[in-house]
N, C-alpha and C positions, 0 to 999 in steps of 0.2 A: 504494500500500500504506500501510495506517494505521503512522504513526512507532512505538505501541507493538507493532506484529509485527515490523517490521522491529528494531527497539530487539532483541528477542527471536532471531531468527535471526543476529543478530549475534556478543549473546549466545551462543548454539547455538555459534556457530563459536570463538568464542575460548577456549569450555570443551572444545574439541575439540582444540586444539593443546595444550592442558596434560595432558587425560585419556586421548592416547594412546599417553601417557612412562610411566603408570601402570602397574607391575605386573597383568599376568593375575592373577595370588594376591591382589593388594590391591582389586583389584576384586572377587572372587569374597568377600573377608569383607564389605565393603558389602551384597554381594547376600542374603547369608546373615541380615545384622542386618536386612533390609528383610524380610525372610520370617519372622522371628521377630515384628518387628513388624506383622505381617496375622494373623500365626495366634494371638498374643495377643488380637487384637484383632477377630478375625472376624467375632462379631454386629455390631460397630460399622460394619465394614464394609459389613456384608450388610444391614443398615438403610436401607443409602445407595442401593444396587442396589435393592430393592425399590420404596424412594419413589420411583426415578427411570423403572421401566419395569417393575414389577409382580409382578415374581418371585416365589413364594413363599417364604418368608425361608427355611424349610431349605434349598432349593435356591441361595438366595446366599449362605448361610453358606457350604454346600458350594461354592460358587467360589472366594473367599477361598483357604479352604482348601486349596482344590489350585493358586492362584495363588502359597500358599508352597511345595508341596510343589515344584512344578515348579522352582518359585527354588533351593529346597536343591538340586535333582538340578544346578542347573547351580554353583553355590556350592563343589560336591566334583568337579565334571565332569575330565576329561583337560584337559588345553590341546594342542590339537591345531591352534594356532595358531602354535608354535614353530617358526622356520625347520629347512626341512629339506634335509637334507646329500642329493645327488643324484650316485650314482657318474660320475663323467668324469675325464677326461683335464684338467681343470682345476684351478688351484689354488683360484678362487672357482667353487663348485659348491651354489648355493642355490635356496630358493624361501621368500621371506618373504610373512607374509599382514599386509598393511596394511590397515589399518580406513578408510572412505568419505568418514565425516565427519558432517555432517549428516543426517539421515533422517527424513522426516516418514511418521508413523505416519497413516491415515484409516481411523478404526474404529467397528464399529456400535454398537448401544443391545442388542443380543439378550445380550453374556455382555461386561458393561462394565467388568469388570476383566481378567477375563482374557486377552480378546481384544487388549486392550493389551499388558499382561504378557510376552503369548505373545512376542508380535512381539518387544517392548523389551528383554527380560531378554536374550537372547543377542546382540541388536545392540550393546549399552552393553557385555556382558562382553567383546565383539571391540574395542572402543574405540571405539563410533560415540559420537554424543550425538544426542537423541532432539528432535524437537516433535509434539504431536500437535493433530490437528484430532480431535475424539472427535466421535459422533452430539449433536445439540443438545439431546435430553432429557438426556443424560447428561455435562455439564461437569462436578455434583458428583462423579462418579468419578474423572474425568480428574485437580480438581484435589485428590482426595483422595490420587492416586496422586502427583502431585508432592511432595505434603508426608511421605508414606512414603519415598519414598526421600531426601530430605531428611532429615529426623530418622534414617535409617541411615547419615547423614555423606555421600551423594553430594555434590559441589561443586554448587553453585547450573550452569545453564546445561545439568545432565548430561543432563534429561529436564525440560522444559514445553510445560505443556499450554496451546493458543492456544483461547480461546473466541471465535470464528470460526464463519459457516454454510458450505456448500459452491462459494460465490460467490468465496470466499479462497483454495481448492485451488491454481486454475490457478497463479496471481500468488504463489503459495510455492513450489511446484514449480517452476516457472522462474527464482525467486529462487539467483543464483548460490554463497551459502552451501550451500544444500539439493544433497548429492549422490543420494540417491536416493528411493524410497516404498514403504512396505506397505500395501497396500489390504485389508481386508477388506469386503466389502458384493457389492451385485447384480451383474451379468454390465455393465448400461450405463454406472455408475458405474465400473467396473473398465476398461472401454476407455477412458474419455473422461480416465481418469488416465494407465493406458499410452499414449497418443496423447500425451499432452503431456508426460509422461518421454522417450517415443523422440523427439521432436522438438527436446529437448533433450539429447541422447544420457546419459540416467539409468537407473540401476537402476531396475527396477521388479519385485514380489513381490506376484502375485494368490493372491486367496482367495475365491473367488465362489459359493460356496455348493452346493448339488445337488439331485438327488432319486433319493436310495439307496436302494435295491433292498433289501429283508428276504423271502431264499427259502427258503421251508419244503419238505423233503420228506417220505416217509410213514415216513423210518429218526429222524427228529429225533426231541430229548425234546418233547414238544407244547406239556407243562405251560409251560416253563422259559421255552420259545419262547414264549408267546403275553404270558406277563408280561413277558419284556422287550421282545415286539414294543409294547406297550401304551406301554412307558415309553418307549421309541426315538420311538415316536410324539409324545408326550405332555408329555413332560416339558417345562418353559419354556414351556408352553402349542403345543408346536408349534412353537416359533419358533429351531432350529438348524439348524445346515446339513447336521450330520450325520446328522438324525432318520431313522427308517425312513417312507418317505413311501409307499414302494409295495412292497406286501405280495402277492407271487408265489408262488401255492399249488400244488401238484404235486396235479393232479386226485384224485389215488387219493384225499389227507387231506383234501381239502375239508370233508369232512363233519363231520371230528374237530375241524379244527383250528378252523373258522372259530367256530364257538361259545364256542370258549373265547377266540378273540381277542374276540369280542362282549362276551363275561362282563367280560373285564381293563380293554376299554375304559371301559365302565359304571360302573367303580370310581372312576373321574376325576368327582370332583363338584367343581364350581364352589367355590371358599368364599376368606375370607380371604386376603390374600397374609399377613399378617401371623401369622398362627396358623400356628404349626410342625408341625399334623396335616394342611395344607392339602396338595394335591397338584396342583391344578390353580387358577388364577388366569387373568385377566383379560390379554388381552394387551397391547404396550405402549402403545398407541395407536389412538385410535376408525378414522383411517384406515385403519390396517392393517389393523382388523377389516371395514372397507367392500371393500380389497379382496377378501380371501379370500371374504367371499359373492358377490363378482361371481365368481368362480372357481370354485366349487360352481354356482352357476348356470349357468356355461358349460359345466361338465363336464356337469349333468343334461342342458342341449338338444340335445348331441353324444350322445346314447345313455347316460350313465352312468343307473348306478338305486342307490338310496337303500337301503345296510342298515342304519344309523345316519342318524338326518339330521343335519344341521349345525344345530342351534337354537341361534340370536341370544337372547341375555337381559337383553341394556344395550348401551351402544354401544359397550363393549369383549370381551362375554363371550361365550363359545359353552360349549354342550355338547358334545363331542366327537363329531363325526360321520365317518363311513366308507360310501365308497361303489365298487361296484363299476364298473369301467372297461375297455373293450374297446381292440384296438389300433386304432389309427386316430383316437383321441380326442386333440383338439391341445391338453387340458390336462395330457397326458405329456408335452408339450413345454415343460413351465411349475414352475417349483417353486412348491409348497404351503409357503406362510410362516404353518401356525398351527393348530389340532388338529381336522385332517381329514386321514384316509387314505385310500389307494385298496386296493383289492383285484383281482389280476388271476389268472386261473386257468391252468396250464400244464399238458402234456401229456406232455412229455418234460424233460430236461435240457437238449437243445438249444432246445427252446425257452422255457424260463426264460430260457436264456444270452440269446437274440436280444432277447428281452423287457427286460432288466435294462439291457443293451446300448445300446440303439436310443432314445435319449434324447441329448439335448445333454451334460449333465453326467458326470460322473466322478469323485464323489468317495469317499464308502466305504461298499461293498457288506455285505452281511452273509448267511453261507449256512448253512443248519441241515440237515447231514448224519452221521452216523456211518460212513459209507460214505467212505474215504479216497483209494478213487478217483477219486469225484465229488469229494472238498475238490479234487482234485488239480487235475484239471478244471474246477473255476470259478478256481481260484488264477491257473493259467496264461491263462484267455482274460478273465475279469474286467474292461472296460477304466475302470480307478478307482486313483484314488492309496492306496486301501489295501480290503483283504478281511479280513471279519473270519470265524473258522470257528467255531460255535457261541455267539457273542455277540453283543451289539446292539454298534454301535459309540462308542467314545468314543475321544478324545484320549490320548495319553499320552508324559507328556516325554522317555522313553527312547529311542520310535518316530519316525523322521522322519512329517511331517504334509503335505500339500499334495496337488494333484489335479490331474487332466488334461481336457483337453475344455475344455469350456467354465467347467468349474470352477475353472479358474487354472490358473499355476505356478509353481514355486520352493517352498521345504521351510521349514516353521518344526518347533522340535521337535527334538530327537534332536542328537548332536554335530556333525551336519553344517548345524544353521543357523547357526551359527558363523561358515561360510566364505558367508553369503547377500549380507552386505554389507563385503564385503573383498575385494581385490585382489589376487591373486597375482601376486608383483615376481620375476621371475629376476636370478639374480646371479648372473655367469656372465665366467672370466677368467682371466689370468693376473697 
């Protein structure tokens, strides 16, 4: 290991035994000055996401932004970290929550502040101390995030960012500072790190993306539906894990519906990241646009057919294409990382369900009914870390976040990722 990482996870550790003597309360106004500081400061921020992976800048301003807002929710949150009193027959009757230690963060290039954010805000308010391995396009984030929370008074050692390739993972993670890891990224990347956590008996906390289901029936508002299926689709060029990737029509609205998903999609024209009217941009890199056409092409030789085509315009750009897809097409077995949808047509409810279902992944569905039988029924069989009833899906810091299947597990998000990287110590005695 290179002397300056290791110099660093040292570091890491020795800011660890100081900052977890730290008031809950005095950590939560830190949190609160570092979220005043981003949302002052948001274009500057959103500048730096754009140059690094192509965003259109409204949309990484709007990260920033909710990179504070989430900060504030956790800044006022409970402390629901407080030992707590356990009725017995005991004079000591406890359960205290100890923070881990060190934590290394490995996160992607798709939402390069938040993604970080997400994970670190509630690890550092438990009393962890952070290092991150960030995606290699995006170190400017990383160490822009370091120096944020630096100028909100964090102690030097509380969160740095190691600019490092993926080569550095293993040999940190077995490094015996480092107690545990939040992964977000691919399904291989996410074993090959939980393989080397469990073999060092460490924490480990996946986040491995999906391909969610967006089901239309013939009682939805169409209108509502079909723009924010457009933008579920669309938005980040395609590139989140929450996106609607597979768009599940209930035969009867075909007819209604699928037009105006055409119209919504049409509206996504290539332009600028930079101009704040843009709405679709370039993705983040030429590779990633080489795969997604090898992906489109798999899908057309397996029987898909073309209602939109996927048109290539530079080495990074598409026109947003959607294509229809039968079951039996082994590119439902595959997440779509970029702005191409699929279209699948159902006949019934249960077969949506089977449809929505029957994929590797699990992470958050989306169902368009007015009919509150049916929410009730995709609620309970759903199998996804979260359903959403009349909306596209997004994040939200109140809501626990995480997924099952092949999509990970463990929760970021909501007061319960608090307890993701702590120990519950019983005390228990006379």
């Amino acid at each position: 290991m290179e002397q300056s990482i290791e110099n660093k996870l040292i570091k890491a550790d020795k800011a660890f035994s100081e900052w977890r003597k730290v008031p809950f309360e005095e950590r939560q106004k830190r949190i609160a000055k570092a979220a005043g500081i981003l949302k002052s400061n948001a274009e500057k921020y959103g500048t730096i996401i754009t140059q690094e992976m192509n965003k259109p800048i409204s949309e990484s301003i709007a990260e920033v932004e909710k990179c504070a807002l989430m900060m504030n929710y956790y800044a006022d949150a409970e402390n629901i970290l407080k030992p707590e009193k356990i009725d017995s027959e005991f004079t000591y009757s406890e359960v205290h929550y100890v923070p881990k230690g060190v934590i290394l963060g490995v996160m992607p290039w798709n939402f390069p502040f938040w993604q970080v954010l997400r994970f670190a805000v509630p690890a550092i308010l438990a009393g962890n101390t952070i290092v991150l391995k960030h995606a290699s396009i995006c170190f400017g984030s990383g160490n822009a995030i370091e120096k944020v929370l630096l100028e909100a008074g964090f102690p030097e050692g509380i969160f740095q960012n190691l600019e490092v390739g993926h080569q550095a993972v293993k040999e940190i993670l077995e490094h015996d500072a480092v107690k545990g890891v939040s992964l977000t990224g691919s399904g291989k990347a996410g074993g090959e790190v939980a393989s080397i956590a469990g073999l060092n008996i460490k924490k480990s906390l996946l986040e491995l993306g999906g391909s969610d289901a967006f089901i239309i029936f013939d009682d939805a508002n169409l209108d509502e539906a079909a723009k924010a299926g457009a933008k579920s689709r669309l938005q980040n060029c395609g590139q989140t894990c929450t996106a609607a990737k597979r768009f599940i029509i209930d035969r009867k609205v075909e007819g209604e519906f699928l037009p105006k998903l055409i119209e919504e999609f049409k509206k996504y024209e290539i332009g600028d990241p930079f101009n704040k009217e843009t709405k679709i941009a370039g993705m983040a890199r030429a590779d990633l646009a080489d795969d997604l056409e090898k992906q489109f092409n798999k899908a057309l030789e397996n029987g898909a057919e073309i209602i939109i085509p996927l048109e290539r315009v530079s080495d990074n750009e598409f026109k947003p294409g959607l294509i229809r897809v039968q079951d039996g097409n082994p590119i439902l077995q595959e997440e779509l990382f970029g702005p191409l949808g699929m279209v699948m047509i159902a006949n019934s409810d249960e077969e949506a369900l089977t449809m929505a279902n029957d994929i590797p992944f699990g992470l958050s569905n989306s169902v368009w009914t007015a009919n509150k039988d049916r929410q009730q029924f995709f609620i309970e069989n759903l199998e996804s870390g979260t359903v959403n009833i009349n909306r596209m899906t997004s994040s939200d810091p109140r809501f626990p976040f995480g997924g099952s299947k092949a999509s990970g597990y463990g929760t970021e998000l909501s007061l319960l990722a608090l307890k993701e990287f702590v120990t519950a110590k019983t005390i228990v005695g006379n």
